[in-house]
N, C-alpha and C positions, 0 to 999 in steps of 0.2 A: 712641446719638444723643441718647439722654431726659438723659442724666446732664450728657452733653459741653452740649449748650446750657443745660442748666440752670446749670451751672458757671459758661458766659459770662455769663448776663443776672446771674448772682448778682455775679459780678466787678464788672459794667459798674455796677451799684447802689451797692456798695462804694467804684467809684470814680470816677462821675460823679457820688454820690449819688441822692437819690430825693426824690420826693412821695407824696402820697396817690392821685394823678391815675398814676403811673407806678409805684405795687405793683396797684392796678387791672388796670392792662393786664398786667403779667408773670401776675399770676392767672390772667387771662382765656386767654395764650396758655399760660399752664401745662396750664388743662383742655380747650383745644382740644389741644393735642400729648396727653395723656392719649388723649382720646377716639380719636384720631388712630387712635394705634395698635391701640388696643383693636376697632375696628373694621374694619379695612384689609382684614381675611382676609376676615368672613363679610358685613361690607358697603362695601364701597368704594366707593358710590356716598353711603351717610349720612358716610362717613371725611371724602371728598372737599368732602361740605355743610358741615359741623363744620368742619372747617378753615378753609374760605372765610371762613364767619360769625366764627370769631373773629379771625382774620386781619383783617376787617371795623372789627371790633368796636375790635380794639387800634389800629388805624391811625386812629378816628374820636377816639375818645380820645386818642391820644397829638398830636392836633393841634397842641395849645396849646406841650409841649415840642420844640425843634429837635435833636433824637435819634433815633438811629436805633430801626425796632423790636425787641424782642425777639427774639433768637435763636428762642425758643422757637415763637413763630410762623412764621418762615421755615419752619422744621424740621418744624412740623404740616402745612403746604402742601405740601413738598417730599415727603412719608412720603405722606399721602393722592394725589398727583399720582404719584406713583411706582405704587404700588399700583392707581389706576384705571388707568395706559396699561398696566403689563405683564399682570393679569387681569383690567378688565373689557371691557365689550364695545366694539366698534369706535364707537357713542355717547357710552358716557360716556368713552372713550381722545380722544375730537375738547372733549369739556366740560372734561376737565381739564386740554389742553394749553392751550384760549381761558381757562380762569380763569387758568392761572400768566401767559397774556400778560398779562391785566388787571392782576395783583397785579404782576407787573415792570415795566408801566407806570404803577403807579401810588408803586412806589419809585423809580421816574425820576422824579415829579413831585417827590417827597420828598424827593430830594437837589438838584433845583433848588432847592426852599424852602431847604435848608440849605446853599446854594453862599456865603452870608454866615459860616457857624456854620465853612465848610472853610477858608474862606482867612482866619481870624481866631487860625489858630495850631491846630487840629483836624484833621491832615491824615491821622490814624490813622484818624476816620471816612471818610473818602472813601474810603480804600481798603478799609475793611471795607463802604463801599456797593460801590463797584467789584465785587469779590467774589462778594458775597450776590445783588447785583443781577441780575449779568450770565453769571459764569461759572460758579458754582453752578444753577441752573435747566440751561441749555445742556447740563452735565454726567447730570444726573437724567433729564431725558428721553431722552440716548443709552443710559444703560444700560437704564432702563424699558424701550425699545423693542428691544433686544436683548435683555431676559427675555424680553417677549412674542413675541419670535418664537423661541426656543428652546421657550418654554412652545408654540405651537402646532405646532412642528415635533414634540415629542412626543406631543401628542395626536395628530397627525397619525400619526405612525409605532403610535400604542396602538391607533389605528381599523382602520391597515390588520393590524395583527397581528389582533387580532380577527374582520375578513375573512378572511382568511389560514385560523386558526382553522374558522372555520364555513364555508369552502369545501374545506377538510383531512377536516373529520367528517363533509361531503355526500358528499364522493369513497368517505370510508371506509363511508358506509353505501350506498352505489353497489357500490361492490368487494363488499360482502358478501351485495347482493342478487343481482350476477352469480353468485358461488359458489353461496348457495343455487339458483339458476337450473340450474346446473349438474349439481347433486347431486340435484334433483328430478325431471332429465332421465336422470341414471339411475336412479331407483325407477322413475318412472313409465318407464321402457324397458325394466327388468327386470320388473314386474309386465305388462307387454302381453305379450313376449314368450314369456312364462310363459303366458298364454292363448291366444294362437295355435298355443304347440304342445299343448294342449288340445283346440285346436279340431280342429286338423291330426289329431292320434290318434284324435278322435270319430269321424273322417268314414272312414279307416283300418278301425275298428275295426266299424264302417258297412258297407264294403264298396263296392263300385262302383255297388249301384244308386243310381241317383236320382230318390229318395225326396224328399217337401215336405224332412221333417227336414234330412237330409243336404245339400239346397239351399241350405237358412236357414244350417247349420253353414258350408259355406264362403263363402255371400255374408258370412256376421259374421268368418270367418278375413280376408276381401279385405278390409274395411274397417277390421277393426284393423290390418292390415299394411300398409296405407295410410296410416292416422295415426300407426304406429308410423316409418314413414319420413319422414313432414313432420314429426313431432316431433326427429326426428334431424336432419334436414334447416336446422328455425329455431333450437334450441336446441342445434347442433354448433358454432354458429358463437361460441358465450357459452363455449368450451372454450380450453384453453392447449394452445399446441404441447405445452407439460410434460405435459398430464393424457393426452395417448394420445388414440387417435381414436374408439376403444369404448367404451362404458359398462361404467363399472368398477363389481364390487360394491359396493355402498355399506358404511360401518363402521356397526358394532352396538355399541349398550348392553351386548351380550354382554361385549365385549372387551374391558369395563374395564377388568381385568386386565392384559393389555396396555399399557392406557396407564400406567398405575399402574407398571409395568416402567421404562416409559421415562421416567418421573420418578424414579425412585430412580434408577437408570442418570447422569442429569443430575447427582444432590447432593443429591434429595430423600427426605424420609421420608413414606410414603404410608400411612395405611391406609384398608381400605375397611370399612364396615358397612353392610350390607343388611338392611331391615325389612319385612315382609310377603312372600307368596310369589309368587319372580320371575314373571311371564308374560308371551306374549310380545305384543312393543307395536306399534300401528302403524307404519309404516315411516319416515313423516313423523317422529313421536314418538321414533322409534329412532335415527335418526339425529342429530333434534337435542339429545338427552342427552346423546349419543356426545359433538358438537361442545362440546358448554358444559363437560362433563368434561374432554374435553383443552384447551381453552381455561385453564381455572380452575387445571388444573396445569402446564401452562404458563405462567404468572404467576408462580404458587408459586416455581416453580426460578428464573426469572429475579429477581424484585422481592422477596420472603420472604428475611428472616434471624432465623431459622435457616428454612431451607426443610425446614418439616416441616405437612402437610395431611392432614384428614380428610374422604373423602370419605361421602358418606351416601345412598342412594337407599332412598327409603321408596314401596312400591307399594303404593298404595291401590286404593280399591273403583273412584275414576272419575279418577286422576288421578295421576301419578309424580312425587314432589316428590324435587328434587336439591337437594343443599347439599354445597359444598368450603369449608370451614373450614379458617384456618390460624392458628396459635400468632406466628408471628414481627412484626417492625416492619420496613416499608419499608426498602430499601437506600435508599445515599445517591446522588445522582440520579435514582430511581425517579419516575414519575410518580405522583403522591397524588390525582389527581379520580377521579372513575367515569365519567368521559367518552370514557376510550382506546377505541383501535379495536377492541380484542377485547371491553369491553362492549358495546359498540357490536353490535358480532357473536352476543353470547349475547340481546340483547333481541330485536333483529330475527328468530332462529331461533327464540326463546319465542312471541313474538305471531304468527309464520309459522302454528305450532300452535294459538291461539288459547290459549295461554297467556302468561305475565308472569315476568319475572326479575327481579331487583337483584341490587346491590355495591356496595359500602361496609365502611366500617372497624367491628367487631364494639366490641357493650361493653366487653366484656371485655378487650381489646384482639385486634390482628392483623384480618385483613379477612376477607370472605364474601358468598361469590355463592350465590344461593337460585333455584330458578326451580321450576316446577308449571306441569306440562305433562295437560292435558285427556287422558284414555284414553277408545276407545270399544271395549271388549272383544268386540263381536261385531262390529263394523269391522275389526279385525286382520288 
């Protein structure tokens, strides 16, 4: 548009000629259309000022000559007035539409002044006012106002994705705290039940008198079998038709091995390195190793090319740090945040434990989930 009206006002000079009073004003609308553009994107409210003033500027000075203005000024009004209705705000969309009325009323008054200059044999201006005046404006603000409503309909649709999103990752950290809920309800079902048949053999082994002891023994059998049934009771109903009605053993750190199976099995290459000597973990801690191991190679086989991982479990004095390391690069569709559901699933079972995980893409390249998990070795 810079080149195109720069071309006409050079033409219109050429061959209406010119003054001093009428290179003035082409200057003047020259470095309003400059500024015009140069500003539209990051200020369209200074675009919109800039163009007015020199739009101003060239129409006070060009008083004296019966000529029409400068293309190039139209065309700074027309760019700046464009630019405020399709992005700025509903404010200055209402100031730019009243200045182009101003500016088209006030080139109606300027083709009355020149209705002497039209019918004297000049009948190319009228219609180049007609034009500029009337049907160009009309045009600018139909499309301006059809950007800006495409532009808000995609913000609109970018907001609700983003809702979408963060009601997607509440669900999924919901779903993952039911599972955990679930899995806790069988330690903690497997560990009671484990002490009531303690308790049960104590009192057995006791005999039938009743003795203080033998009292206390099964008053503490009845009230763990009590809360071992309200616990089944609130925490049966967090179960899937699929999981069965019992409390199933929970999986172990043991069985890494296993899972490591079922990843090569899938297409993956696994190996495992263990550092320090194994022992055995709390059941919380046991489990949730378990879960972030298969988790992490489950990724591997699905998102991993070439799906090949190292897993590492380093047992320390007060703490079991795991790392799954993999060599490869993201498949193509693969999701690239560390936002998905299954980190999502190894943070929440880290901080469960009162420890901390991440994931993320390694230096070296390929990805890695890390987590260190709290042990309390006489807790076990």
């Amino acid at each position: 548009m810079a080149v195109v009206t720069a071309v006409i006002d050079l033409g219109e000079l050429l061959w209406f000629g010119y003054s001093t009073g009428w290179l003035l004003v082409t200057l003047v609308t020259a470095v309003a259309l400059a500024a015009s553009l140069a500003l539209r994107r990051r200020r369209p409210g200074a675009a919109l000022a800039v163009a007015a003033l020199g739009y101003a500027v060239a129409w006070v000075i060009s008083w004296s000559e019966p000529r029409p203005l400068p293309a190039m000024a139209q065309a700074a009004l027309w760019v700046a007035v464009f630019s405020a209705i399709a992005e700025g705000t509903s404010r200055l969309r209402l100031t730019a539409i009243a200045m182009l009325g101003m500016c088209v009323a006030m080139e109606a008054f300027e083709g009355i002044r020149m209705s002497d200059t039209y019918a004297a044999g000049r009948p190319e201006l009228l219609v180049y006012d007609t034009v500029s005046v009337s049907f160009v404006p009309v045009v600018v603000v139909a499309i301006a106002e059809t950007v800006r409503g495409r532009i808000r309909l995609a913000t609109e649709q970018a907001d609700q994705a983003e809702r979408l999103r963060q009601l997607d990752a509440r669900a999924a950290v919901r779903d993952e705290r039911l599972r955990l809920a679930r899995e806790l309800h069988d330690v903690v079902a497997n560990r009671l039940s484990a002490v009531t048949m303690r308790i049960t053999a104590a009192g057995h082994v006791r005999g039938r008198d009743s003795t203080a002891e033998s009292v206390a023994l099964a008053e503490i059998g009845h009230e763990i079998g009590t809360a071992l049934g309200e616990l089944r009771s609130v925490l049966g109903t967090l179960r899937d038709d699929e999981d069965g009605i019992g409390a199933a053993t929970p999986p172990s750190l043991r069985d890494v091995g296993l899972l490591a199976e079922e990843a090569r099995r899938a297409g993956a290459l696994v190996d495992i390195v263990i550092s320090g000597d194994p022992y055995p973990l709390p059941s919380m801690v046991d489990l949730a190793s378990y879960r972030i191991v298969q988790e992490a190679l489950t990724n591997v086989a699905r998102h991993a090319f070439p799906p090949q991982a190292t897993v590492r479990l380093d047992y320390g004095s007060d703490q079991l740090r795991v790392r799954i390391e993999d060599e490869g690069v993201l498949q193509p569709g693969s999701p690239s945040g560390s936002s998905g559901h299954g980190i999502i699933g190894i943070r929440e079972r880290a901080a469960l434990c009162g420890g901390w995980a991440s994931a993320g893409p390694r230096p070296g390249g390929g990805w890695g989930v890390e987590a260190a998990l709290p042990v309390k070795k006489d807790g076990s």
